[in-house]
C-alpha positions in Angstrom: 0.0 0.0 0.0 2.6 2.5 1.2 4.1 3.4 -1.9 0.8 2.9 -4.0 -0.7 6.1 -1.5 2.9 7.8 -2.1 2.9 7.4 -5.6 -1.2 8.7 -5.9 -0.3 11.7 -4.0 3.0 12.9 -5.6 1.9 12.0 -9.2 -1.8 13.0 -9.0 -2.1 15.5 -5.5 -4.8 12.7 -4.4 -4.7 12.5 -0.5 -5.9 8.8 0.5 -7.3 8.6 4.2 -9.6 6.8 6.4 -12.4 8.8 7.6 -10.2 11.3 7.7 -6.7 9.6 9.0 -4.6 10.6 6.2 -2.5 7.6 5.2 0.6 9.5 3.4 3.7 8.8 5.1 2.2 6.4 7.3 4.2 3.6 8.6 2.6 0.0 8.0 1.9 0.0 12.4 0.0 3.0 11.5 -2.0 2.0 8.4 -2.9 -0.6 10.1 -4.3 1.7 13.2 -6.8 3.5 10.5 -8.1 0.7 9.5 -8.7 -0.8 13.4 -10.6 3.2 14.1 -12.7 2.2 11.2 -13.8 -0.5 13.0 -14.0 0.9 16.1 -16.2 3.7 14.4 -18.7 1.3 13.7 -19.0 2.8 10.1 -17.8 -0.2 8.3 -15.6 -2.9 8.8 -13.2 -1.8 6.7 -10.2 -4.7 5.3 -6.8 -4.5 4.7 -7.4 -6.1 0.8 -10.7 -3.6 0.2 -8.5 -0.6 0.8 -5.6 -2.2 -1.5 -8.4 -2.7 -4.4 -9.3 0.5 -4.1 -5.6 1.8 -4.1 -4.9 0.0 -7.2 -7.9 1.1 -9.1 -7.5 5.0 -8.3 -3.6 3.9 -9.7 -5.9 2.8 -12.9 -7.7 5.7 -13.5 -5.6 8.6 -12.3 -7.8 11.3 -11.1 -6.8 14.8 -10.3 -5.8 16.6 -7.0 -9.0 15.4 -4.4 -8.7 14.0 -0.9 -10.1 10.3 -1.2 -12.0 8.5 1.6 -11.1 4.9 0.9 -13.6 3.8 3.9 -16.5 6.0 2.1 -15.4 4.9 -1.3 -16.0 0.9 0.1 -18.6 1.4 2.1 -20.7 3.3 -1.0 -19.4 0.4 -3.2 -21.1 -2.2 -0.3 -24.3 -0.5 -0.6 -24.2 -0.2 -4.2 -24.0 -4.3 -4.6 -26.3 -4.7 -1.9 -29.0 -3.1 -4.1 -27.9 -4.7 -7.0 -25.5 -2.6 -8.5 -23.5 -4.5 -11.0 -21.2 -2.4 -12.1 -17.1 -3.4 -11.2 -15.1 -1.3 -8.6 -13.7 0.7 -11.6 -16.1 2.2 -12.7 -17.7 2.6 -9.8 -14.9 4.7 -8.6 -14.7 6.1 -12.1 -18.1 7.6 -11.1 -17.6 9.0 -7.9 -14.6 10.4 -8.4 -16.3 12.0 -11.6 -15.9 15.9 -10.9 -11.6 15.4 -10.1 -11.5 13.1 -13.9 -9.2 15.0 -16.4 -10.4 15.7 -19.8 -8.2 14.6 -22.3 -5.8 17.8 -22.9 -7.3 20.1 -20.3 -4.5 22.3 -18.8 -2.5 21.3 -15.6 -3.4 24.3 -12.5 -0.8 26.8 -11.7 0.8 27.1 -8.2 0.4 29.7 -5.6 3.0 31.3 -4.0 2.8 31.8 -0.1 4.6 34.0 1.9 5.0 33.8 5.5 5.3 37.1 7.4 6.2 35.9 10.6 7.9 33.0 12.3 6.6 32.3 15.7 4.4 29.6 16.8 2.1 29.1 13.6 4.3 30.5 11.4 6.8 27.3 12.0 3.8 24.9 12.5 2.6 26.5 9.0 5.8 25.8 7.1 5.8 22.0 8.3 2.5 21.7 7.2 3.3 23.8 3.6 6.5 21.6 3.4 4.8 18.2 3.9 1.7 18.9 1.5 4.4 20.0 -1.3 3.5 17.9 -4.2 4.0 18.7 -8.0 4.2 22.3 -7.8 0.1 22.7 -8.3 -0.9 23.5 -5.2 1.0 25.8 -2.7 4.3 26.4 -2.7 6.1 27.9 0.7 8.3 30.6 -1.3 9.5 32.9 1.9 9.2 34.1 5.5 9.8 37.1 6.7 11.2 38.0 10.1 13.2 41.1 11.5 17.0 40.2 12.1 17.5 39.3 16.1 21.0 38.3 16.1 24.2 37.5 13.5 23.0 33.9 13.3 19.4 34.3 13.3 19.0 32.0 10.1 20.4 29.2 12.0 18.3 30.1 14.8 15.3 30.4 12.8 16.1 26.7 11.1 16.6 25.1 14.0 13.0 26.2 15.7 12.0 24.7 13.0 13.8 21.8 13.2 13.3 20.6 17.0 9.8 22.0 18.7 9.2 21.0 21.8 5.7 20.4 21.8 5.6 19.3 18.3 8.8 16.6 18.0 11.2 16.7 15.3 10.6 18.3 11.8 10.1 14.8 9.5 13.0 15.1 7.1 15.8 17.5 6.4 16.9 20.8 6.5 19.7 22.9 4.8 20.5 26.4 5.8 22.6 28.8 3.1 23.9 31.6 5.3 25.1 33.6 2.4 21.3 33.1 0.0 19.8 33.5 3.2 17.9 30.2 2.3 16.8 27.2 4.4 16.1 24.5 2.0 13.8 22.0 3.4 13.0 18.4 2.2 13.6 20.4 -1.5 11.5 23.1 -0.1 14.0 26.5 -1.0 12.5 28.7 1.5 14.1 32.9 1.3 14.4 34.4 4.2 14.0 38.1 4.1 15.1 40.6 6.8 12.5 43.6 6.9 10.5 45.8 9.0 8.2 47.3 6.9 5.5 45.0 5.1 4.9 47.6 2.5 9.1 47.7 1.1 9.8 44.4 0.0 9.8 43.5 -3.8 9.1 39.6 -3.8 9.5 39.6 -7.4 12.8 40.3 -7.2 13.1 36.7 -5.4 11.2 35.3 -8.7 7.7 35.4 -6.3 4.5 36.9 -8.0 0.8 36.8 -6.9 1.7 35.7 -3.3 -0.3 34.9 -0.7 1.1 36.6 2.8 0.1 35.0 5.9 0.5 37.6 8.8 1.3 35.5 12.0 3.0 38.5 14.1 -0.8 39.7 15.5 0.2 43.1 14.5 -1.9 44.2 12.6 -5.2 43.2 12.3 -7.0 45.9 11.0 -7.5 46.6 7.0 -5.5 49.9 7.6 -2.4 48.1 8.7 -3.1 44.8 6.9 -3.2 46.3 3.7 0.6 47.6 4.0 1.2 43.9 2.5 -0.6 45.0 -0.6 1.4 47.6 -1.1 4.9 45.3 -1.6 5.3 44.1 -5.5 4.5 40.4 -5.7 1.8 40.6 -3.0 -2.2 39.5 -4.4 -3.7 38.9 -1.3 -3.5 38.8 2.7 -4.3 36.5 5.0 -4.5 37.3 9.3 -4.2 34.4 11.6 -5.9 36.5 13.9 -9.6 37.6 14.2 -9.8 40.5 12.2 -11.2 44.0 13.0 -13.9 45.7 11.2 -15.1 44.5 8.0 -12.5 41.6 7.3 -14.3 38.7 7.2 -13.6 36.1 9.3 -13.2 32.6 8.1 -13.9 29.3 9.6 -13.2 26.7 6.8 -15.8 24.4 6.6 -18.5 26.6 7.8 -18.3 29.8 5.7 -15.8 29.4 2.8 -18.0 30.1 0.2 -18.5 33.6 1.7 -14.2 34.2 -0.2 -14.7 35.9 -3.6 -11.8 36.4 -6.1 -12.3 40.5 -5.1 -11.4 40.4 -1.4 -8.0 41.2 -1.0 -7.4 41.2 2.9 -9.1 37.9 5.1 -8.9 36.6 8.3 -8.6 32.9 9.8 -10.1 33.6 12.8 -9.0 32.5 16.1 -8.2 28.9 17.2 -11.0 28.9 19.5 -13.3 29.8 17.0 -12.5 27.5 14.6 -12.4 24.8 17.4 -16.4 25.8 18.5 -17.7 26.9 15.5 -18.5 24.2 13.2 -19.8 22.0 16.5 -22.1 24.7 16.8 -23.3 24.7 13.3 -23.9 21.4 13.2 -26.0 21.2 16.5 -27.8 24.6 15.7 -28.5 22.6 12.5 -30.0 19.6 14.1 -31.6 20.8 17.8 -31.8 24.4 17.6 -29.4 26.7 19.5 -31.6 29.2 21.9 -28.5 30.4 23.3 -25.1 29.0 25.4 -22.1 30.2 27.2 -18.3 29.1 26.4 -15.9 28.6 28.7 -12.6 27.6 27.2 -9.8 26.8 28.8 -7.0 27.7 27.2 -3.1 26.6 27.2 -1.2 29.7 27.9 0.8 31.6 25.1 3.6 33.7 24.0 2.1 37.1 25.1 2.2 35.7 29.0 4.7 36.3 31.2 6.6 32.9 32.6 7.1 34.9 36.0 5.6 37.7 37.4 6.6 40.7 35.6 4.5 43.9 34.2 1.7 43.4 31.5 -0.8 45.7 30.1 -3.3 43.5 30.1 -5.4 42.5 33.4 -3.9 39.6 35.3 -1.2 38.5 32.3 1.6 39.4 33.9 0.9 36.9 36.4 3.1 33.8 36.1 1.6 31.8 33.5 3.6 28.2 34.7 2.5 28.4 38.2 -1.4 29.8 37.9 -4.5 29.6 36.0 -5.6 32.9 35.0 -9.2 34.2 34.1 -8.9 36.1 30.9 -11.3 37.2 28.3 -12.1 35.7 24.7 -14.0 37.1 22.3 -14.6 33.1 20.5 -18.1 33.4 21.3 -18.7 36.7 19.7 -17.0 35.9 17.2 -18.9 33.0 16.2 -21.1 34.4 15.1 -19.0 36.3 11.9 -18.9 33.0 10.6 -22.2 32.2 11.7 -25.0 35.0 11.9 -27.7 32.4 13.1 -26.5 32.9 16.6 -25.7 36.4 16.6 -27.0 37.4 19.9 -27.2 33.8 21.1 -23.6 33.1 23.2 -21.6 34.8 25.9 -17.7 33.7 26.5 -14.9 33.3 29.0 -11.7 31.9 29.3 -9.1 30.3 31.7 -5.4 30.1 31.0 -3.9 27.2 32.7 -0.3 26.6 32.6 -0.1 23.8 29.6 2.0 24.8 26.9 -0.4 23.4 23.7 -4.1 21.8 23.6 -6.7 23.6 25.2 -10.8 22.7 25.9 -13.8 24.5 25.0 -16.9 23.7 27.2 -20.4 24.3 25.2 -23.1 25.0 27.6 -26.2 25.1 25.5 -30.1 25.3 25.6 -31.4 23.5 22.5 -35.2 24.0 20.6 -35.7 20.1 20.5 -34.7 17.8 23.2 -32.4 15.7 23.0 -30.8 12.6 25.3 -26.9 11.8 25.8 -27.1 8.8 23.4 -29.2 10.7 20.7 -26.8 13.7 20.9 -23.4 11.9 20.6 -24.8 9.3 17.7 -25.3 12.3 15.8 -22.1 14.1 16.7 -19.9 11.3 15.6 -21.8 10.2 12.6 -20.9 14.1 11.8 -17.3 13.8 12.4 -17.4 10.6 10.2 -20.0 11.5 7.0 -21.3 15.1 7.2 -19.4 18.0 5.2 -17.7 18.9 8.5 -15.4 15.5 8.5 -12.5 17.9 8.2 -13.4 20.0 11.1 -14.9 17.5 14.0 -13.9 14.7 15.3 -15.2 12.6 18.0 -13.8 10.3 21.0 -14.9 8.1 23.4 -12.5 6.9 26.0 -12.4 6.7 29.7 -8.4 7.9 29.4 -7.9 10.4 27.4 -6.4 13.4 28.1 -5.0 16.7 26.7 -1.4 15.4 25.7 -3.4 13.1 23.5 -4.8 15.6 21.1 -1.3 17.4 20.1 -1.5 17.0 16.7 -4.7 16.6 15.7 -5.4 17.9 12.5 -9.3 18.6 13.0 -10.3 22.0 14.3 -11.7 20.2 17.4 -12.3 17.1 19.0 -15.8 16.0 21.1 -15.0 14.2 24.1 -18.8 11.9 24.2 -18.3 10.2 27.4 -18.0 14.6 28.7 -21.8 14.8 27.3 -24.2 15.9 29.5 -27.4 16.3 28.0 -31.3 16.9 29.6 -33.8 17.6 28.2 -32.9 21.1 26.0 -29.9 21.4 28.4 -26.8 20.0 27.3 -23.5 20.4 27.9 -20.2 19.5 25.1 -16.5 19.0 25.6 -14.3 20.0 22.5 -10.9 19.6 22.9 -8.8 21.2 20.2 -5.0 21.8 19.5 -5.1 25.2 19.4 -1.8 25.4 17.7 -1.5 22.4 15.7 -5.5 21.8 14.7 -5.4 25.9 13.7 -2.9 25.9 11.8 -4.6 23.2 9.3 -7.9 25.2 9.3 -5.4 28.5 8.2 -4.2 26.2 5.3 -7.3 25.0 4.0 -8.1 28.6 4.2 -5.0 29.5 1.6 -5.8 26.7 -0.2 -9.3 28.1 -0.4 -7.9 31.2 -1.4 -5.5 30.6 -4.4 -8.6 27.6 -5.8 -6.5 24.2 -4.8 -8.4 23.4 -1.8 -8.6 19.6 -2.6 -12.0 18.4 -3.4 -13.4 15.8 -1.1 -14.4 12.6 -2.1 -17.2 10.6 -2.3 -19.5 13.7 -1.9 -20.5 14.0 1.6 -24.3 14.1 2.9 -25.6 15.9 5.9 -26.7 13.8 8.5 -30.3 13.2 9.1 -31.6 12.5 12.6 -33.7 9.6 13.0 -36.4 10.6 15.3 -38.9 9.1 16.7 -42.9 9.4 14.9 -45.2 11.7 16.9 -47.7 10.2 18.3 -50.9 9.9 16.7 -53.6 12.1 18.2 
């Protein structure tokens, strides 16, 4: 299997997975563990030879850049037979995977350049993630990062953060730095590091970078005023703020309101880790019960702009040692919501708790639903969501009696529900969603750029909503 997946995604951009485990550079122990979740989702009962058919037929019929569900693709193909389809796996597959199949001579898509201005915590977490999705040059390609200078040997500073991360473990592969390019070439990757300032100076095209996509991650500016200084640099097309943005920006959760991009907005905003980690729960409950109105309470691993020890802080209670205490702090998740969701304008108040973890943090949904709805009802629904619905790629869903936060570094879903946390009564109900808020982010900010520059892979087989299956009214 291994380099049958390798081999789709390097020579076709198609990303293999299993309900949403990607299996590209997977070790065998760990192809084996996505196919024993499938079974442990219930779903299917997924084997070892289905997936290899299935493998060997999208090998047969090369399709274009999509990310394939090989558990959907056999479970559809199950059902199929079961009603008495008779068509073979081929074309089968030939037919769901209709919208990504070439014409004969159509044109092969352009890349995207992306530009990261800004190196801290997502900025690094960014680049592995740019790095590792690197395929034939049609989708995004990492061209720079821009940082101002902190010491004579900065670029070797800068490549090993990227390197070694302490939450995060090793970068996967290797990395060359080129003190006198500036350069930190990475698994192929040529990455330019340029020294600046000012966002509005810098001519990327004299670095052979055009029609870029910059991702702020300093949290400087987050206004359009002081956003749109990018715009002003030659090579620049569009911005993107890895903050929530002020004003008119809009905000964007992927998954939930990408459709609201349009080729005419120049300046965008990801949102806020906490926002992308409630948000599409929300949706999808507010589709299915009725939200009246909740409160969120997240509790939130501390960051960057805390002080270790006591020391000064501008902002209430932050200069308080962020190792040794939890601190209450505000969030404005909850309000923000609702820029990416107008349906519960109004509807949610927020608060947050900094405790001293350095990554993975917990949002806790207090809600009062329209419908009733029990603790088994409630969590049926929320992982056949994370499994089936068109917000696979943002939830997830757990049920164990040992997890804890350590667990979820890494996750690649904007959050994970914790179902044995339910608490549901009546139209009260109460839901865990854990979420990496570095890690998990930083996905939902690439789907974002992918969203942006038109490469956003398309997901197949075509998801449906999930229906409730409720129980008839009684007859009067």
């Amino acid at each position: 299997m291994i380099p049958l997946i390798g081999g789709l995604y390097r020579d076709h951009g198609v990303v293999t997975s299993i309900h949403g485990r990607r299996l590209i550079n997977r070790s065998a122990v760990e192809l084996l563990k996505a196919h024993r979740f499938a079974r442990q989702a219930g779903d299917v009962e997924l084997d070892l030879v289905d997936t290899m058919r299935v493998l060997e037929v999208l090998r047969e019929i090369a399709p274009g850049p999509a990310s394939v569900d090989v558990a959907r693709i056999v479970s559809r193909y199950a059902d199929a037979v079961g009603e008495g389809d008779a068509r073979e796996l081929v074309d089968f597959v030939r037919a769901e995977l209709a919208p990504v199949i070439a014409e004969a001579g159509a044109p092969e898509a352009s890349g995207t350049d992306v530009v990261l201005y800004g190196f801290g915590r997502i900025g690094r977490l960014l680049a592995r993630i740019l790095i590792a999705h690197t395929g034939g040059g049609q989708g995004l390609r990492l061209r720079a990062v821009v940082v101002r200078k902190g010491a004579e040997n900065d670029l070797v500073k800068r490549a090993s953060l990227l390197r070694r991360d302490s939450v995060h473990g090793p970068f996967a592969g290797t990395i060359e730095v080129d003190e006198a390019a500036n350069t930190i070439l990475a698994n192929g990757t040529l990455i330019q590091v340029i020294y600046s300032d000012d966002p509005a100076t810098i001519d990327y095209t004299a670095y052979g970078i055009d029609n870029a996509i910059v991702v702020d991650n300093t949290g400087r500016w987050r206004d359009e005023a002081g956003l749109s200084q990018h715009l002003q640099s030659k090579g620049v097309a569009r911005v993107l703020l890895t903050a929530p943005g002020k004003g008119a920006i809009k905000n964007i959760v992927h998954g939930i309101n990408t459709d609201d991009i349009t080729a005419a907005d120049r300046i965008l905003s990801a949102a806020s880790c906490t926002t992308n980690a409630i948000t599409p729960v929300l949706k999808a409950v507010d589709d299915a019960y009725g939200v009246v109105r909740g409160h969120v309470e997240t509790v939130h691993s501390f960051t960057n702009d805390q002080n270790l020890i006591d020391n000064f802080h501008k902002g209430d209670r932050r200069g308080r040692s962020a190792v040794l205490n939890m601190v209450i702090a505000e969030t404005g998740a909850a309000k923000a919501v609702s820029k990416a969701l107008p349906a519960l304008e109004g509807k949610l108040t927020g608060s947050a708790i900094r405790v001293p973890t350095p990554d993975v943090s917990l949002a806790i949904l207090n809600l009062q639903f329209e419908r009733p709805a029990t603790k088994a009802e409630l969590n049926k629904f929320l992982r056949q969501t994370s499994l089936t619905s068109p917000l696979r790629q943002q939830i997830d869903y757990i049920e164990s009696p040992e997890v804890v936060s350590t667990d979820f570094v890494g996750s690649n879903r904007a959050g994970i529900v914790d179902g044995l946390a339910t608490i549901a009564d009546g139209t009260d109900a109460v839901l865990y969603v854990w979420y990496d808020n570095e890690y998990g982010y930083s996905c939902q900010v690439v789907r974002v750029i992918e969203a942006m520059a038109g490469t956003h892979p398309v997901v197949l087989p075509e998801r449906q909503p999930v229906v409730l299956a409720r129980e008839p009214e009684p007859v009067a």
